[in-house]
C-alpha positions as CSV (number, residue, x, y, z in Angstrom):
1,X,137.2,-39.3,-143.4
2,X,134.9,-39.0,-140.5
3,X,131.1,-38.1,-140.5
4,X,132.2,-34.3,-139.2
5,X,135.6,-33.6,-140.4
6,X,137.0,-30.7,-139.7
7,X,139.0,-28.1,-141.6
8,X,142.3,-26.3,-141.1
9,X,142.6,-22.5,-141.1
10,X,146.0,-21.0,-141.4
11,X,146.1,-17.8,-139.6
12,X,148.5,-14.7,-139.3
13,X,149.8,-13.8,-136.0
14,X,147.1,-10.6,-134.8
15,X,145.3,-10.4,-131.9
16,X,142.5,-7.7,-132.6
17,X,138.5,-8.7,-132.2
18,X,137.8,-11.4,-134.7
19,X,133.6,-11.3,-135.2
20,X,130.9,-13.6,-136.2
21,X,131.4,-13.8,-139.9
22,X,134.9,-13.6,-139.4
23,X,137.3,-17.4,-140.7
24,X,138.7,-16.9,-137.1
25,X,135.2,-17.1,-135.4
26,X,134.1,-20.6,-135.1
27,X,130.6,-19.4,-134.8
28,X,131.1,-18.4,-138.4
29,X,130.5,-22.5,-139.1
30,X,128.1,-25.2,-138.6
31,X,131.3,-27.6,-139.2
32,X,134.6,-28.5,-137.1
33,X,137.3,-25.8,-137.8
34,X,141.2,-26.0,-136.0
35,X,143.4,-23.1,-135.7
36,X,147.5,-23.1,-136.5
37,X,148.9,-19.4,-135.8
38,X,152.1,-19.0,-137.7
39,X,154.4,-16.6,-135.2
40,X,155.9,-13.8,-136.7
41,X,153.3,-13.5,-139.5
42,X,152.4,-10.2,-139.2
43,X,150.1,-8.6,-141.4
44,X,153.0,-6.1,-142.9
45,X,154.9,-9.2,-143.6
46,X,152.3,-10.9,-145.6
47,X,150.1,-8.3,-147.2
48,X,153.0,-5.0,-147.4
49,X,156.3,-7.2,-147.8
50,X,154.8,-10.1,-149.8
51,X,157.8,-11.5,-148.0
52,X,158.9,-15.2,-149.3
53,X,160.8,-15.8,-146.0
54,X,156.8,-16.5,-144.6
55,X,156.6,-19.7,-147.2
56,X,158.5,-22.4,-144.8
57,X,156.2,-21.1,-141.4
58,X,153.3,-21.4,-143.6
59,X,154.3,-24.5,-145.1
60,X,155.2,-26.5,-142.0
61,X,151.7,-25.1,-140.4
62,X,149.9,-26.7,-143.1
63,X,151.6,-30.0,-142.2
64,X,151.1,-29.6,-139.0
65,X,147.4,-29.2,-139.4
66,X,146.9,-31.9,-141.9
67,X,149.4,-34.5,-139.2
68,X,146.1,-32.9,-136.9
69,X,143.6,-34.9,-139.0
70,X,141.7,-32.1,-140.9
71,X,140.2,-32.9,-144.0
72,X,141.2,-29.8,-146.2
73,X,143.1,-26.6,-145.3
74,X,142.6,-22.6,-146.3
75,X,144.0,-19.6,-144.9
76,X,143.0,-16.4,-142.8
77,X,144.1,-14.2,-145.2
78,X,143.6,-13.6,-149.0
79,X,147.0,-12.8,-149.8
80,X,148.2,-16.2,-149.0
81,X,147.3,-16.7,-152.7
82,X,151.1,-16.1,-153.5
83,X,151.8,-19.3,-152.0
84,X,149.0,-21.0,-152.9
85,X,151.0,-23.7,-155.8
86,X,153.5,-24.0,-152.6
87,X,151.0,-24.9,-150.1
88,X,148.9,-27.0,-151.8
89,X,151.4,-29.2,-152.9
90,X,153.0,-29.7,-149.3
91,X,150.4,-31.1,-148.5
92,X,147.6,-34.1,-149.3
93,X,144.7,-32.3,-148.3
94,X,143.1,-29.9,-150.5
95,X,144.1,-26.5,-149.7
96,X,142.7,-23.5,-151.0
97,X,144.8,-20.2,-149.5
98,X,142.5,-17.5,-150.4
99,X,139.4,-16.3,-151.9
100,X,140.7,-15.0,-154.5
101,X,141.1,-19.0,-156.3
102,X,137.5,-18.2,-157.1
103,X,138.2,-15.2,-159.1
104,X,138.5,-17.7,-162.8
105,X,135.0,-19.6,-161.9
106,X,133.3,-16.1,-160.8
107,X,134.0,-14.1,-164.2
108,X,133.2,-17.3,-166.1
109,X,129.8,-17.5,-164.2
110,X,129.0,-13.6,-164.6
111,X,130.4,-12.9,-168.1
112,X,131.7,-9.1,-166.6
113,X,134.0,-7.2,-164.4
114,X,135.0,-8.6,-161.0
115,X,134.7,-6.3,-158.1
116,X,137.6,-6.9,-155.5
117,X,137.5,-5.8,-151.8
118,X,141.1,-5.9,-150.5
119,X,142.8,-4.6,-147.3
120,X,145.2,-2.7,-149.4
121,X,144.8,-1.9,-152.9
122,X,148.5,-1.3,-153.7
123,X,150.1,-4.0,-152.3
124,X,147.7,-6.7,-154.6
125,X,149.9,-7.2,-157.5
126,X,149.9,-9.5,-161.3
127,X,151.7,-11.7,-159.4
128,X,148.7,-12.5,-156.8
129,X,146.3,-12.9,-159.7
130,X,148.2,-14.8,-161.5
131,X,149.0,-17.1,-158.7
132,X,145.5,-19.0,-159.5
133,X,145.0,-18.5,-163.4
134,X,143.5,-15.2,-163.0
135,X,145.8,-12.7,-164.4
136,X,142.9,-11.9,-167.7
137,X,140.1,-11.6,-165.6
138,X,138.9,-8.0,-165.5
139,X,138.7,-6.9,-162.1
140,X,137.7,-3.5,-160.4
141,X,140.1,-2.9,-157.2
142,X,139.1,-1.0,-153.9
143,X,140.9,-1.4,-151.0
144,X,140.6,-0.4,-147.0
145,X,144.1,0.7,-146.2
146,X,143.2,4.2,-146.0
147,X,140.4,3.6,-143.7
148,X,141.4,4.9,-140.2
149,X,139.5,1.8,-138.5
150,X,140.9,-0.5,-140.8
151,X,144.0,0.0,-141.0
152,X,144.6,1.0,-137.0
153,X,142.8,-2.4,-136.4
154,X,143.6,-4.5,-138.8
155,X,146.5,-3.6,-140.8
156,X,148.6,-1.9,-137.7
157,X,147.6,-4.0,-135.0
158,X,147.7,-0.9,-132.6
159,X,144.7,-2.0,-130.3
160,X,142.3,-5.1,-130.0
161,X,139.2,-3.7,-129.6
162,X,137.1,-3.3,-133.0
163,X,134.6,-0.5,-133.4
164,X,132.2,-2.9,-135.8
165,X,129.9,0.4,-136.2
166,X,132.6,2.8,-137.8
167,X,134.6,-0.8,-139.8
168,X,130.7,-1.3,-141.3
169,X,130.6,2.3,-142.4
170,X,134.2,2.5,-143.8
171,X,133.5,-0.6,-145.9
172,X,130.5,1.3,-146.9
173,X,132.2,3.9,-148.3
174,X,134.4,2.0,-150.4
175,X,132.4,-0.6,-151.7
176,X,129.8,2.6,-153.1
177,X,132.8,4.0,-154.7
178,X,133.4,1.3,-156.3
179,X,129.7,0.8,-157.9
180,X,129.8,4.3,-158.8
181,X,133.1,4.0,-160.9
182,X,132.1,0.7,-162.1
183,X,127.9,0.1,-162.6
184,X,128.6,-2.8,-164.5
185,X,130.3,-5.0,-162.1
186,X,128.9,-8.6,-162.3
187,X,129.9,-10.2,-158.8
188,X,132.5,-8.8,-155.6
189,X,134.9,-11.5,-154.3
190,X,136.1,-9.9,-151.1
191,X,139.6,-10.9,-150.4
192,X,139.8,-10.0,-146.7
193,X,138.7,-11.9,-144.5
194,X,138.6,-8.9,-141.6
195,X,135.4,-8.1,-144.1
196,X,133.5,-10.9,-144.8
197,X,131.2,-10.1,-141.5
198,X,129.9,-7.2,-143.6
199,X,129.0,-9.3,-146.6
200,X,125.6,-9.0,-146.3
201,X,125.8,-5.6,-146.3
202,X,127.9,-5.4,-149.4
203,X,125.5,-7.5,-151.3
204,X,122.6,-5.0,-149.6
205,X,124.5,-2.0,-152.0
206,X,125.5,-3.5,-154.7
207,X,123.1,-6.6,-155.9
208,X,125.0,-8.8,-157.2
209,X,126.7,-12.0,-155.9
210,X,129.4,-11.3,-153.6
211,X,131.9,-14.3,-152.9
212,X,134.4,-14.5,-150.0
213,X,136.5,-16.9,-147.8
214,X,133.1,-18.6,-146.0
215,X,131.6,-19.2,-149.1
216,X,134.7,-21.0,-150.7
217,X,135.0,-23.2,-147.2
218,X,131.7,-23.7,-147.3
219,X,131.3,-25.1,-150.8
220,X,134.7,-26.9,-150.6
221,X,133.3,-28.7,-147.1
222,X,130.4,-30.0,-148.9
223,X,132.7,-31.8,-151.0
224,X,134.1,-33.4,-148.4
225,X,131.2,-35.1,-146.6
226,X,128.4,-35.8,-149.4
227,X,125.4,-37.6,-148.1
228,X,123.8,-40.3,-149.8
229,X,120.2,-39.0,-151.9
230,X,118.7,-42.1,-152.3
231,X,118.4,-45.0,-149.3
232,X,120.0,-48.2,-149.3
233,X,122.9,-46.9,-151.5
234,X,124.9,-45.2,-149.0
235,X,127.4,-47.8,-149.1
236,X,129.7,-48.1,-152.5
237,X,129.6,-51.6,-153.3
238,X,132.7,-53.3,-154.6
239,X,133.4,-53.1,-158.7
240,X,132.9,-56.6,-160.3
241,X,136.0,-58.0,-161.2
């Protein structure tokens, strides 16, 4: 592994304005990141159809990004999370989908409800939650389908051009509905990663941790290159035999 390795992103095939903060926006990281667009994965397909015909495209992106030398591979969108066992096991890299594989260490840090952001609130299902050990955490669900920017933008793909001003107010919206129906939310994992640009934000309203896409890549990349904290030791010596 190399002193800057660099991390795979699996991405859906959309073409709208992707903006600092964004997995798609390089400026989002101080590390290496490559892109692999997988054709045809539309987000209808992926979030609306949960369709299993994606799992091979997905699948041989993965390889393809690990035959590219990356050090660990996660996804563009949090509803990858239903092939997460699939993925991760194609590959020898770690791979982590989606956000949501933080949902089990989140409620066991906060003890209480889990607030979820999702682009569309009726297409998460048991089966997503399940897919990484967290069908028994309690979880409070908004989502951003019946947003007009949102969904035009993100879900519809029926122009490129992102009006950040009216997304940032739409998210607003939802994410105070959700503190009002549930004060007692401990932490927010936000699950799409079209909304992890207004994070700050998010946290700004509700004050309490909020945990997204950025924040898993950027914890699981610190496992991958760990600097030495005392000199001289940098190098493991070889076990006694």
């Amino acid at each position: 592994m190399g002193d800057r390795p660099e991390i795979g992103v699996l991405c859906l095939d959309t073409s709208f304005d992707k903006i600092p903060g964004h997995i798609r926006n390089p400026a989002t990281f101080d590390f290496p990141v490559r892109y692999r667009v997988v054709e045809g994965a539309t987000p209808q397909r992926l979030v609306h159809d949960a369709d299993p015909t994606l799992l091979t495209p997905f699948v041989d992106a993965a390889r393809d990004l690990q035959a590219a030398g990356v050090a660990g591979i996660t996804g563009a969108c949090g509803f990858l999370v239903l092939f997460q066992a699939e993925l991760a096991a194609a590959v020898d890299v770690p791979l982590w989908s989606s956000s949501l594989v933080q949902l089990p260490m989140v409620h066991r840090m906060v003890g209480r409800t889990v607030g979820l952001l999702v682009a569309d609130e009726a297409a998460l299902t048991p089966r997503h939650l399940a897919a990484v050990g967290a069908a028994d955490v309690p979880v409070a669900v908004t989502g951003m389908a019946g947003q007009p920017e949102f969904r035009e933008v993100m879900l519809q793909g029926r122009r490129d051009a992102l009006d950040v001003d009216r997304l940032a107010a739409e998210v607003d919206a939802r994410v105070d509905a959700l503190a009002r129906a549930h004060p007692d939310l401990g932490a927010l994992v936000i699950e799409c990663t079209d909304l992890v640009p207004f994070a700050h934000r998010i946290q700004a309203r509700l004050g309490v941790p909020v945990f997204d896409i950025v924040t898993l890549t950027t914890m699981a990349y610190a496992t991958l290159r760990r600097r030495p904290y005392l000199p001289g030791i940098s190098r493991a010596s070889t076990p006694a035999r």
